[in-house]
C-alpha positions as CSV (number, residue, x, y, z in Angstrom):
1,X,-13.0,43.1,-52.3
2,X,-15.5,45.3,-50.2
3,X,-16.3,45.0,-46.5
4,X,-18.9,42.5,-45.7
5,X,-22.7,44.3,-45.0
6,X,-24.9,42.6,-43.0
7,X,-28.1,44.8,-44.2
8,X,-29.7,45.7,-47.5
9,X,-31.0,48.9,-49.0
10,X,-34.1,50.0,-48.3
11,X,-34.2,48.3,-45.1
12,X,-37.2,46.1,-46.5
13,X,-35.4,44.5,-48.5
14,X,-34.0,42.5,-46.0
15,X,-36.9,40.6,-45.1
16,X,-36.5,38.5,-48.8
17,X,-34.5,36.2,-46.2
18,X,-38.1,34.9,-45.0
19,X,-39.2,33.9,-48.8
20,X,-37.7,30.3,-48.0
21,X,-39.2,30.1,-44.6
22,X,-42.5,31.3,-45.3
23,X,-42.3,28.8,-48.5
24,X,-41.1,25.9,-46.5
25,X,-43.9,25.9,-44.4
26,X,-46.8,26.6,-46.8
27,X,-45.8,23.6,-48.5
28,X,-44.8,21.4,-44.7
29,X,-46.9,17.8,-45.2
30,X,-49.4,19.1,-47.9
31,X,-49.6,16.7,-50.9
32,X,-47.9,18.9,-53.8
33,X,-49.1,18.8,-57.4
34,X,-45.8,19.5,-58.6
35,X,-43.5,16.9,-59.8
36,X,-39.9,16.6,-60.1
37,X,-40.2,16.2,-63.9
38,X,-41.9,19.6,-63.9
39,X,-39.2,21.5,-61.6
40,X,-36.7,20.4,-63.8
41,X,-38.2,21.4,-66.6
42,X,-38.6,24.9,-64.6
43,X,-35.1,24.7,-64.0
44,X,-33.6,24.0,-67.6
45,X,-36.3,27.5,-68.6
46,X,-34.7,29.2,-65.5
47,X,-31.2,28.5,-66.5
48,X,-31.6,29.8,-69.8
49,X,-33.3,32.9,-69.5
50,X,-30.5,33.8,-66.6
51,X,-28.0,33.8,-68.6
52,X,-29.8,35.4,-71.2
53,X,-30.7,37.9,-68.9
54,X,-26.9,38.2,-68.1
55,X,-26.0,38.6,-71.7
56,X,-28.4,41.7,-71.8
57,X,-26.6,43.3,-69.0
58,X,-23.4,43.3,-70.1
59,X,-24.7,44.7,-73.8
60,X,-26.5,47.1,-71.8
61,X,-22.7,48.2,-69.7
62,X,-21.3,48.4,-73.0
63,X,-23.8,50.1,-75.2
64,X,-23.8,52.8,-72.0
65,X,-19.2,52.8,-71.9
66,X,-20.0,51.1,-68.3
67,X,-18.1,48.1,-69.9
68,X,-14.2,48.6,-70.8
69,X,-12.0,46.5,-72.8
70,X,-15.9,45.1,-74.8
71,X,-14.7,45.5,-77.9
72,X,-11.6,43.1,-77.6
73,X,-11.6,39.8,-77.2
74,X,-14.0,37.8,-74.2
75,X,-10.1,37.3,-72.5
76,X,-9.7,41.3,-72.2
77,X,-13.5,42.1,-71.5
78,X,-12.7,40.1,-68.4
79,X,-9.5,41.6,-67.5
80,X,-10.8,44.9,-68.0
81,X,-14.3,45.0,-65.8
82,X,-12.2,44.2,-63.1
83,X,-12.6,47.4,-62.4
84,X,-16.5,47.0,-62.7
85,X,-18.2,48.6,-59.8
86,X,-21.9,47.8,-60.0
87,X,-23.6,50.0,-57.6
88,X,-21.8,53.4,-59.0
89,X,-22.9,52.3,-62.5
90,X,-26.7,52.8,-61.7
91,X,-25.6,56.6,-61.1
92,X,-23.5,57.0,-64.6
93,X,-26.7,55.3,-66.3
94,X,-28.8,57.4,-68.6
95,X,-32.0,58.0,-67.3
96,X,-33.6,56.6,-70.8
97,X,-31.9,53.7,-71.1
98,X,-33.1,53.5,-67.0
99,X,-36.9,54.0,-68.2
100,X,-36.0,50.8,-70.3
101,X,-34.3,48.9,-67.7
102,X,-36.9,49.3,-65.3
103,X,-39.6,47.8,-68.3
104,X,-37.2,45.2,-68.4
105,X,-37.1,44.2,-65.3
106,X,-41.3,44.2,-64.8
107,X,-40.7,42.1,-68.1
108,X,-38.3,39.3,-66.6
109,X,-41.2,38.9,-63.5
110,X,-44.0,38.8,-65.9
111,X,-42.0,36.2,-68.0
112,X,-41.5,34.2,-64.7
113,X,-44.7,34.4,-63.7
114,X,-46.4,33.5,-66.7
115,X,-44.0,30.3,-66.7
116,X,-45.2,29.7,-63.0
117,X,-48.6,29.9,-64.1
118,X,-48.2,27.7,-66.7
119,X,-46.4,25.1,-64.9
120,X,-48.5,24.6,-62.1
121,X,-52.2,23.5,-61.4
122,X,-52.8,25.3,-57.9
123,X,-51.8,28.7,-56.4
124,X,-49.0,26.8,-54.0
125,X,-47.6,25.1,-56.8
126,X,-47.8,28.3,-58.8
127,X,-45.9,30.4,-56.2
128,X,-43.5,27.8,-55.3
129,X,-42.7,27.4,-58.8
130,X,-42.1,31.1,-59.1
131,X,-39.8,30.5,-56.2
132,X,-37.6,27.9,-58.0
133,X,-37.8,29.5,-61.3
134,X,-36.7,32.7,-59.9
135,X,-34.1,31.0,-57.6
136,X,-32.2,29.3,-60.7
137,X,-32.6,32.5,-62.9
138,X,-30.6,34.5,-60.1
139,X,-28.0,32.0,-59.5
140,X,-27.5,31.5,-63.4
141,X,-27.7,35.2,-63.7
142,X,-24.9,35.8,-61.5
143,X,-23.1,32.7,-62.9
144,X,-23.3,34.2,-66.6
145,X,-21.9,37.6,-65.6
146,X,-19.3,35.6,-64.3
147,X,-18.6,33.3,-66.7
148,X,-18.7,36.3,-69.3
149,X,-17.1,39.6,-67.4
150,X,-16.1,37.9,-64.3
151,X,-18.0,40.2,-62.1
152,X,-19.1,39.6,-59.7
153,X,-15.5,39.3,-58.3
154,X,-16.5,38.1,-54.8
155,X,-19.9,37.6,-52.9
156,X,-18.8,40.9,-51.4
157,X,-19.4,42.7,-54.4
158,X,-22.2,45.4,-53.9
159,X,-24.9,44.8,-56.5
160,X,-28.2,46.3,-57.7
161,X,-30.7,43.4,-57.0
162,X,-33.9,45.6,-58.6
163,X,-35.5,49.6,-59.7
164,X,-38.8,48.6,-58.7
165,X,-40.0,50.2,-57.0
166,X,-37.1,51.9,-56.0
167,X,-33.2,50.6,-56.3
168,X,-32.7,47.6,-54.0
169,X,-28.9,47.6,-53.4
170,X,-27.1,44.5,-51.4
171,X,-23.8,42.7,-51.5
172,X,-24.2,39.7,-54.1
173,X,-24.2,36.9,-50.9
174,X,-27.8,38.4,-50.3
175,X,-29.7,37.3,-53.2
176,X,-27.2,34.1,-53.4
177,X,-27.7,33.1,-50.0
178,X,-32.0,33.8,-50.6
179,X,-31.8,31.7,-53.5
180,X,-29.6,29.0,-52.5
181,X,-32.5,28.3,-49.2
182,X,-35.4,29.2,-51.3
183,X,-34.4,26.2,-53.6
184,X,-33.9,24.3,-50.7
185,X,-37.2,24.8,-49.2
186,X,-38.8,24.0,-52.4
187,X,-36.7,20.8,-52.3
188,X,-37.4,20.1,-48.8
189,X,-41.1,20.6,-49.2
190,X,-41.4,18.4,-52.4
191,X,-39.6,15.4,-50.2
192,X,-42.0,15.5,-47.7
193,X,-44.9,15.1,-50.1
194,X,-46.0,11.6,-49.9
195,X,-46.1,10.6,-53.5
């Protein structure tokens, strides 16, 4: 288990931790057009495209060697990225396959976006449902990786959150932690609205 870091990299990315904040009160007693019916619906979308989105990082370890013990059984891929360090994989990557990953990830926002657009009649329902659909895809994300490689191994874990514009590097409780109050903002906004 690594030591515990207060602070992400660059330091900017530290200020995430307001998302929830600034989304709790852009939402405080305003009526919003967003119903519970529609965020679960976000939700179930969210859930699947995180683990899908887990499922194409750990081909993506293993297509680049990043991922031993992949070609046994699910049992030994787990025991064997154990040794899995997230943050040192980013320098072993090849710089192609990081041209791709970087599309990929301006690909997963657009795809969350789009959705929010979709789902949502004004631009404060839009954003909050960006908020909530991101929110579940992280979680799920992280759960998947989990489920399938067991990595993270704790919230400790050091992790590559983003490349865009530049790599965003934190310990996994970071982006939990964001998540976990950004969906409790969103919850806490949406039972204030007088229905």
């Amino acid at each position: 288990m690594e030591k515990f870091q207060l602070w992400a990299q660059p330091w900017w990315v530290n200020l995430l931790i307001l998302i929830p904040v600034i989304a709790f009160l852009s939402s405080w007693r305003k009526p919003l057009l967003l119903s519970w019916r529609r965020l679960i619906i976000i939700a179930i979308f969210a859930t699947g495209f995180g683990f899908a989105e887990a499922a194409v990082v750990v081909y993506l370890r293993a297509a680049v060697g990043l991922l031993p013990g992949y070609t046994g059984t699910l049992s030994e891929l787990q025991h064997a990225s154990e040794t899995y360090q997230q943050s040192k994989a980013i320098a072993q990557f090849p710089q192609s396959l990081l041209t791709i990953e970087v599309c990929r990830e301006a690909a997963t926002l657009l795809m969350l976006v789009s959705f929010a657009l979709l789902a949502a009649p004004r631009a404060r329902e839009r954003w909050l449902a960006f908020l909530w659909a991101f929110a579940i895809w992280d979680i799920t994300y992280y759960a998947g990786l989990w489920a399938t490689v067991r990595w993270p191994a704790s919230l400790a874990d050091l992790d590559v959150l983003f490349l865009i514009p530049v790599p965003w590097l934190a310990q996994v409780w970071f982006p939990f932690l964001v998540s976990v109050l950004t969906l409790g903002a969103v919850t806490l906004a949406k039972s204030n609205t007088v229905s």
